[in-house]
C-alpha positions, 0 to 999 in steps of 0.5 A, spaced: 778 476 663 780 473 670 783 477 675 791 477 673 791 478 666 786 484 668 791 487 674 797 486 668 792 491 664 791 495 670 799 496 671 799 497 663 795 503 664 798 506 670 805 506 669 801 510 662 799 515 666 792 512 664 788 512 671 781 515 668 781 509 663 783 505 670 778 507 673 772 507 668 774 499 667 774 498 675 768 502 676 764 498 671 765 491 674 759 489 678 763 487 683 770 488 687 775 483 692 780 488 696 785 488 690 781 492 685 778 497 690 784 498 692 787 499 685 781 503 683 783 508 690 790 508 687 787 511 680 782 516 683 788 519 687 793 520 681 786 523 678 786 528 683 789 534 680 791 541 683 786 547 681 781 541 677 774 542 679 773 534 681 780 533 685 776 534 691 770 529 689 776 524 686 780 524 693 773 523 697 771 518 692 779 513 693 777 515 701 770 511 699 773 506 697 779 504 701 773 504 708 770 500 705 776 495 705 777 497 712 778 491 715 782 487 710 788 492 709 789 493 718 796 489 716 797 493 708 802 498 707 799 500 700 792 501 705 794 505 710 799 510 705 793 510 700 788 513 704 794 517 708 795 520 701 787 521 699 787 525 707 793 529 707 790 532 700 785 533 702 788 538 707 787 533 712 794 532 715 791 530 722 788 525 720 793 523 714 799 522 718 797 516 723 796 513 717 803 515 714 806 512 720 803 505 720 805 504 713 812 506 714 812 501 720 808 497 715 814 497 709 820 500 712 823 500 706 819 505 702 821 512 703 815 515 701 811 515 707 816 518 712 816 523 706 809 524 708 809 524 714 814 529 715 810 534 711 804 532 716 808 534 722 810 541 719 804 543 716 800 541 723 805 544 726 804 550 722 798 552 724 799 550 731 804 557 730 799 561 727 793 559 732 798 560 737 804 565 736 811 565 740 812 569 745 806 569 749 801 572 744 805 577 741 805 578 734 810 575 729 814 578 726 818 578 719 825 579 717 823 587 716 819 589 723 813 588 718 806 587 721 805 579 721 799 578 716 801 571 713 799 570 706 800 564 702 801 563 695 799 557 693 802 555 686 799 550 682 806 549 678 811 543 678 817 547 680 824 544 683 825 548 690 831 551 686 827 554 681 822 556 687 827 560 690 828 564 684 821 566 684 821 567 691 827 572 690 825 576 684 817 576 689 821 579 695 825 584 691 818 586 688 814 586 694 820 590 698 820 595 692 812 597 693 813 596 701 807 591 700 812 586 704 817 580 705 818 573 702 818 568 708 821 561 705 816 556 702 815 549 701 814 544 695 810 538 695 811 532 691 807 526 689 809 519 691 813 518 685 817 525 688 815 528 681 813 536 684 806 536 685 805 544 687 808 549 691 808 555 696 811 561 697 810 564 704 809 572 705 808 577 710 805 584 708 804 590 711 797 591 712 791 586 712 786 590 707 783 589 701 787 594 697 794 591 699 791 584 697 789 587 690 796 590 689 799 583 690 795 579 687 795 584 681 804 583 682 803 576 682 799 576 675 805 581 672 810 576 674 806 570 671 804 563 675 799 557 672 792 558 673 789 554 678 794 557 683 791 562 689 792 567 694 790 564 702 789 568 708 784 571 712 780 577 712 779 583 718 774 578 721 779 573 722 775 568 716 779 564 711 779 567 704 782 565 697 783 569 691 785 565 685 791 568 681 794 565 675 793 566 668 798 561 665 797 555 662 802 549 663 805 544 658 809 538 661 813 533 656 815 527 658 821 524 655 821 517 655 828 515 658 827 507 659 824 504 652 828 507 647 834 503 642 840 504 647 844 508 641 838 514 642 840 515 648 848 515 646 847 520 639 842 524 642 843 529 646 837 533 652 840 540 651 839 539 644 831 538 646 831 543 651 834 548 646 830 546 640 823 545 644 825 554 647 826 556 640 819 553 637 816 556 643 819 564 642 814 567 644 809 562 646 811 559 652 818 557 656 821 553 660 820 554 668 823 547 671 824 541 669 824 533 674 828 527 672 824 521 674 826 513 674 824 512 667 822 519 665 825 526 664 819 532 664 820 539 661 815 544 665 814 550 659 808 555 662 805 560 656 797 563 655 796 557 651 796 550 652 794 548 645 798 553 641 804 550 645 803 543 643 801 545 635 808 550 635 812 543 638 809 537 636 813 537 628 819 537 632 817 532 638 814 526 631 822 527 628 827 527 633 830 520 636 829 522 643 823 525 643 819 518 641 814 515 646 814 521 649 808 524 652 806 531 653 800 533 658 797 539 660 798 540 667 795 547 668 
């Protein structure tokens, strides 16, 4: 296979979400020119899966490879806005948002690296404020005079900014009535696509102690997040911690909304998806959040059990019209 029928196979694959199969085919090769590495790097990082074990190495392995290209991408945009990405997942926003720079330069018209670089700048200045309070080293304070012991809640799960308000609301009511502490907003981060990758919830508690931890956790747990989210903050010595929260499960069904006949798309209805794929669900899982894309429409359901999710909605989903091409993928 010469190289353009096998990069048309590799575009095949992507906009099929099939990036293991990418880079399975790429790795094989006994060599590589710019093109292909740097094809391989993007497949690595759509790999990378928050809450995944091999998300981390995926990352590690697409940084690997765009350095080994170095030189040959100092004037790609794709270069510099891929290993951005692999850095600025790997919690490496420093580093990470040169890059995003260089790329927006580079391309003026893609609006996803100043979308990066934005969320660098105020994740840096993030933990610039935590390093170095207002004030002159008082402690910060939130909204209810609360002792500033910063918690954050990572979710591992694909929810709009209106539907994480929802949940940062019901939280915060929560927290204020066990005075463990208050909701101080939150942040969502997308993959290039503007699909919603993951979330956080910023908290204030009262006391810095493993007893207030548990409680909230246990909170946490009663409400109901995805597996693979975390609570993040520091202990009395001043060390960072995690503990992980979650014991959801997460289904995404992709409706195709692009390459279906077009009298589909005229008869039938979303509404009606979303109503019949919640009743086949009853006690199974529900509807958290949903993102309409260029070429796909995506429904996040959350339930115990990813595989009982998908057995109670595949009869539906092989016979109505919309729902063809369709593609469901676990997400948490």
């Amino acid at each position: 296979m010469d190289n353009q029928t096998l990069i048309a196979q590799i575009d095949r694959w992507h906009d099929e979400n099939e990036h293991q199969q990418i880079a399975d085919t790429l790795e094989a090769l006994p060599e590589r020119d710019y093109t292909l590495t740097c094809l391989l790097a993007r497949a690595y990082n759509n790999l990378a899966k928050p809450g995944d074990d091999a998300c981390r190495a995926n990352l590690e392995r697409a940084l690997e490879l765009l350095r080994s290209v170095e030189d040959e991408g100092q004037n790609d945009a794709l270069w510099y806005f891929r290993t951005g990405y692999a850095l600025y997942y790997l919690d490496r926003e420093e580093a990470a948002l040169p890059c995003f720079e260089r790329a927006a330069e580079l391309d003026p018209a893609d609006p996803d690296a100043p979308y990066f670089a934005a969320e660098c700048r105020k994740w840096i200045a993030r933990r610039q404020e935590e390093n170095h309070p207002k004030g002159g080293g008082e402690d910060v304070q939130p909204a209810d005079g609360a002792d500033a012991f910063h918690v954050t809640l990572h979710l591992n799960a694909r929810f709009q900014p209106v539907h994480r308000h929802e949940l940062e609301d019901a939280l915060g009511e929560a927290m204020d009535r066990l005075s463990l502490g208050v909701v101080d907003g939150g942040g969502t981060l997308m993959f290039p696509s503007g699909e919603v990758r993951n979330c956080d919830i910023e908290l204030y508690l009262r006391r810095n102690d493993p007893e207030t931890i548990q409680r909230l956790a246990e909170l946490v747990e009663r409400m109901g997040v995805a597996k693979g989210s975390r609570l993040l903050c520091e202990n009395a010595a001043g060390e960072p911690e995690e503990r992980p929260v979650g014991t959801l499960e997460g289904m995404a069904v992709y409706l195709n909304g692009a390459d279906l006949p077009p009298e589909v798309y005229r008869q039938c209805d979303i509404n009606y998806v979303i109503e019949q794929l919640s009743d086949c669900l009853e006690g199974l899982g529900a509807l958290y959040s949903w993102w309409e894309g260029p070429r796909d429409t995506a429904l996040y359901f959350y339930g115990p059990s990813f595989q009982a999710m998908t057995e109670a909605v595949r009869d539906f989903l092989n016979t109505y019209p919309l729902c063809q091409k369709c593609r469901v993928e676990q997400i948490a």
